[in-house]
N, C-alpha and C positions, 0 to 999 in steps of 0.2 A: 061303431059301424058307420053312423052318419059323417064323420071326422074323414074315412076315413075312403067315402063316395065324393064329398066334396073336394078332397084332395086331387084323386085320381080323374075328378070332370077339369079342376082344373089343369094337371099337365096334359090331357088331352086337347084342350084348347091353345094352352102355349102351346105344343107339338104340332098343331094343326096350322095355326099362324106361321111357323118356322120353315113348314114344310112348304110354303105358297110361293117364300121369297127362297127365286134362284139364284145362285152366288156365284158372278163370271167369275174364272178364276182370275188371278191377278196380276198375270204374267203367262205368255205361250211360246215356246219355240218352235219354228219352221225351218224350214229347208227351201229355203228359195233358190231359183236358178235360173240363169238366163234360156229364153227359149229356141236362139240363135247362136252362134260363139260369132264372135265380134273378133276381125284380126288386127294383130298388136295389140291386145288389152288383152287383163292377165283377168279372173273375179277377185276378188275380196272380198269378206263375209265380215259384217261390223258383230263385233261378239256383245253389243250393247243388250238387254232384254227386251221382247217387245213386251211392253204394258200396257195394259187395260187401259183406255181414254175413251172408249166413247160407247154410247148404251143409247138404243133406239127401239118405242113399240113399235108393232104393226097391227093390221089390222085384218088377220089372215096370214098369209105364209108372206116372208117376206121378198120374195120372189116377184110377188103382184105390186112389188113396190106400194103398200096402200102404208107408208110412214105417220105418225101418230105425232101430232106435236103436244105438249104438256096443257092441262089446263090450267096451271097456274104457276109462276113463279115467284119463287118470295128471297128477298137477299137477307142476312142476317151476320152482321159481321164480316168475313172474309169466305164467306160459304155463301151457295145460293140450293134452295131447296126447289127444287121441280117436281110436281107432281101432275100424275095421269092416273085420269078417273075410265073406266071402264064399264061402257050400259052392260046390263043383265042380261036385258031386251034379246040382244043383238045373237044370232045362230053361228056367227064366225068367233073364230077363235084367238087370244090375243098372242104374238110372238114378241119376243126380247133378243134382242142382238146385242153381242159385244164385240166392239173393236178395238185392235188394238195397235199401237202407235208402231210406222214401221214396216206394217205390212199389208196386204189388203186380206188376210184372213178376216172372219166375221164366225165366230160363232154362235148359232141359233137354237132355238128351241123355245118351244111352246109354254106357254104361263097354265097353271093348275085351273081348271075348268073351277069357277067362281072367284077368281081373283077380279076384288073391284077396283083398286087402283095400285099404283106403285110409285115410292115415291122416292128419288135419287138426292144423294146431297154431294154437292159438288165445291169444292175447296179451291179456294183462285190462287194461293201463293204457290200452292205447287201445283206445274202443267209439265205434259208427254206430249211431245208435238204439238204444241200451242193448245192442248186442250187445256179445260182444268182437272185437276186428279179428282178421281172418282172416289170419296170416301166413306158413302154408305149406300144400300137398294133396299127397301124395307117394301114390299106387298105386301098387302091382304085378301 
């Protein structure tokens, strides 16, 4: 029985850890369109994908523009690790944005009430629109 309480506390703790970090997805399609028609020009739609490039906290809704910059960055080979710590303290709530290359969609939403940091690792040899590729988001 005890084998079998420590088992179950532990994937409740993986479970719990898993469930903090949100996973933009990794590619979006839109529907974009001019808000004018323009004479003598025909649209064209680039059938390219937009992808994921860019991931930003806030500090609040991101609306109030209050942008979060990392508190630490650390390079490691051809990857650079960002992370962002999160006070406890604090009564506002953290938001995560994903952008994606392409377009000016932004998809948002809120971090799980106790998430204290999150940490992005970003990969330089491959970039979307001059970013670098986005290759992991890990929260706690």
């Amino acid at each position: 029985m005890r084998r079998i309480l420590i088992v179950a506390g532990f994937a409740s703790l993986v479970a719990g850890e898993a469930a903090a970090t949100p996973q933009c997805p990794s590619e979006v399609e839109v529907a974009q369109q001019l808000t004018v028609s323009l004479p003598d020009w025909t649209v064209l739609r680039d059938p390219v994908p937009h992808r994921l490039n860019r991931l930003a906290f806030f500090d609040g809704p991101p609306e109030e523009q209050a942008s979060l910059t990392p508190d630490i960055s650390r390079k490691v080979k051809d990857r650079t690790v960002s992370t962002w710590r999160f006070g406890a303290a604090s009564d506002r709530r953290i938001w995560i944005t994903c952008g994606y290359a392409g377009t000016s969609v932004w998809l948002v939403r809120e971090l799980q009430p106790g998430t204290r940091r999150c940490s992005v690792t970003y990969y330089s040899r491959v970039r979307f629109a001059g970013m670098p590729s986005i290759e992991k988001l890990d929260c706690e």
